[in-house]
Structures are given as C-alpha cells and as structure tokens.
C-alpha positions in Angstrom: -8.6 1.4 -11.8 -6.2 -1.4 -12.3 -6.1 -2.4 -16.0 -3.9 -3.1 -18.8 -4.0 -1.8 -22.5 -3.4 -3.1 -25.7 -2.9 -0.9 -28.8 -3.2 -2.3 -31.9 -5.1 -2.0 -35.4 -6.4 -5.2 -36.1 -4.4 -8.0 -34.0 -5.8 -9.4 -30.4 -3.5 -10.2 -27.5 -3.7 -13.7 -28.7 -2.6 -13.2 -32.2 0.5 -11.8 -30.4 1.4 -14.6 -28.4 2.0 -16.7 -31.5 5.0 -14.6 -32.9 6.2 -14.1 -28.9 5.6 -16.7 -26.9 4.4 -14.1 -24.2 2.0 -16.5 -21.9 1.0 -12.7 -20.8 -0.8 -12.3 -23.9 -3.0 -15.5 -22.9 -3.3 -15.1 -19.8 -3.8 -11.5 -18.6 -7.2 -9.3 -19.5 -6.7 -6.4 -21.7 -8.8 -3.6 -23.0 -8.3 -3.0 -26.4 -7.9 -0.1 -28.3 -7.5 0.5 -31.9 -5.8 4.2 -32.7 -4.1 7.2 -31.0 -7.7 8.8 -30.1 -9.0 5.8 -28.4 -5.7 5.4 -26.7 -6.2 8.8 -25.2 -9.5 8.3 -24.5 -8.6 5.0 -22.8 -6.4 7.0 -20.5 -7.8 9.8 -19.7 -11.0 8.1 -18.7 -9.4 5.2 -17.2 -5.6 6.5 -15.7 -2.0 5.1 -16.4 -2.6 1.2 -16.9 -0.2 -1.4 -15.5 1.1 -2.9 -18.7 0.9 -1.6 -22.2 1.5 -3.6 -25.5 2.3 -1.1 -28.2 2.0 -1.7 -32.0 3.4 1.0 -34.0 1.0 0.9 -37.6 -2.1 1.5 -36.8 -3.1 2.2 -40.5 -3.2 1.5 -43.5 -0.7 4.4 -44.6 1.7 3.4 -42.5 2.3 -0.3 -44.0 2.9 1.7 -47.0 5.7 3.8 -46.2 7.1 2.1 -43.1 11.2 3.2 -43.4 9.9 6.8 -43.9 7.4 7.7 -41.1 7.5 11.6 -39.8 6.7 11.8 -36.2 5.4 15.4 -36.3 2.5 16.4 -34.2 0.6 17.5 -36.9 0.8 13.6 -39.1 -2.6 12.9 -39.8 -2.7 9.4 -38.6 -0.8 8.7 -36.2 1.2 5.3 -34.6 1.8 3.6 -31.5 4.9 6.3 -31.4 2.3 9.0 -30.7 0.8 7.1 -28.0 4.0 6.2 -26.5 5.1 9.6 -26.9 1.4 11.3 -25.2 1.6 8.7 -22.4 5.0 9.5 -21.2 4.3 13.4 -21.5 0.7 12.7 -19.6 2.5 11.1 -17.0 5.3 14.1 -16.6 2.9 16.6 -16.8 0.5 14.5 -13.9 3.8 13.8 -11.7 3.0 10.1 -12.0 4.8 7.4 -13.4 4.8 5.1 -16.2 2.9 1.8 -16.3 5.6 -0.4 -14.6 5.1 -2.5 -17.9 5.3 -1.5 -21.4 5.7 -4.1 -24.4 6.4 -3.4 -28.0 5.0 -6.3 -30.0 5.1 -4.3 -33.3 6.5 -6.4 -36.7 7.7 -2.8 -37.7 11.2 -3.3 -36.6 12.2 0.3 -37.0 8.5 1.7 -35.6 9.2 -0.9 -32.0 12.9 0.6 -32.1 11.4 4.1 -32.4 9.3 3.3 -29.2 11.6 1.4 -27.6 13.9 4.5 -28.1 11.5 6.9 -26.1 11.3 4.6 -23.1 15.0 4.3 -23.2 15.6 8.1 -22.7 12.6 8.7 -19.6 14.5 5.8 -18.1 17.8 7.6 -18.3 16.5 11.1 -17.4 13.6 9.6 -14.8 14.3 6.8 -13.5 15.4 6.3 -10.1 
C-alpha cells in the first residue's frame, strides 16, 4: 500500500506548511498518527510509507525538559526519535529500505537534529 505518514502530537500537515513553506504538506494525503504506538501500528499494518514527516515531542513531558531527553528503550513516552529509530531497525531487520522520503518538521531543534542524525549514519553505512 502506497501511503505517506505523518507523526505528530497535535499539529496537521497543514499547520506545518505555515512554518515551511512545504506545498507537500498541502498538497499530498497523509495518514496521521499521534505517538510511537500508533506509529508502529501504522507500519506494521500498513508497510514502509513513501514519505514520513517526523515531529520529535509527542508529549507533554517532553516540552518540559526538551535539552535533556534520554533515548533509552525503556523512556516511558517516547518521541519521534523512537519512531525514527524502530523504522530504520524494522526495515534492516525486513531487508527493505527506507521510505525514499523522510521530513523532520519538529520546532525541537536539538530532537530534528537527533533524528536527522540517525538517517545521516543508515545513509553512510546503507546507502548505495
């Protein structure tokens, strides 16, 4: 199934294209999902989309302590890090590859760096 996934909180893909200027936030359908669990869900059910929009605080906790996050597995909410992180190790483990598209619209400057980071290093070590 050909589709493309937005994770985010609160905001919709329109809210987005007022801080980016992305027309693909306008103009492209997205399913929407809220937190690491129905990000999972999303995939699992639904395979690797063809774009992904990240946000990294998908909580109220997070907001609060933003320049101090811990990424272990065992965090009890997790961020759009998580998701990053799970869909990149999903797709390693299935021998598939990342969505050929994946945005960080996060206002969490050090949370979209974080993510960016991730998809910096399987580009280095997968890429081809």
């Amino acid at each position: 199934m050909k589709y493309n996934l937005f994770l985010d909180d609160f905001r919709m893909p329109e809210d987005v294209f007022f801080y980016t200027a992305l027309a693909l936030y306008n103009k492209t359908e997205w399913i929407i999902v809220r937190n690491y669990n129905e990000f999972v869900k999303c995939v699992e059910e639904n395979g690797i989309p063809e774009i992904v929009s990240f946000d990294h605080d998908l909580a109220d906790v997070h907001y609060q302590q933003q320049s101090n996050i811990q990424y272990h597995d065992d965090t009890e909410e997790k961020t759009g890090y998580h998701c990053a992180k799970w869909m990149i190790n999903y797709c390693l483990d299935h021998n598939i590859p990342i969505p050929r598209m994946n945005l960080i619209h996060s206002m969490n400057t050090i949370g979209a760096q974080n993510i960016q980071s991730l998809f910096d290093t399987y580009n280095k070590l997968y890429s081809k």
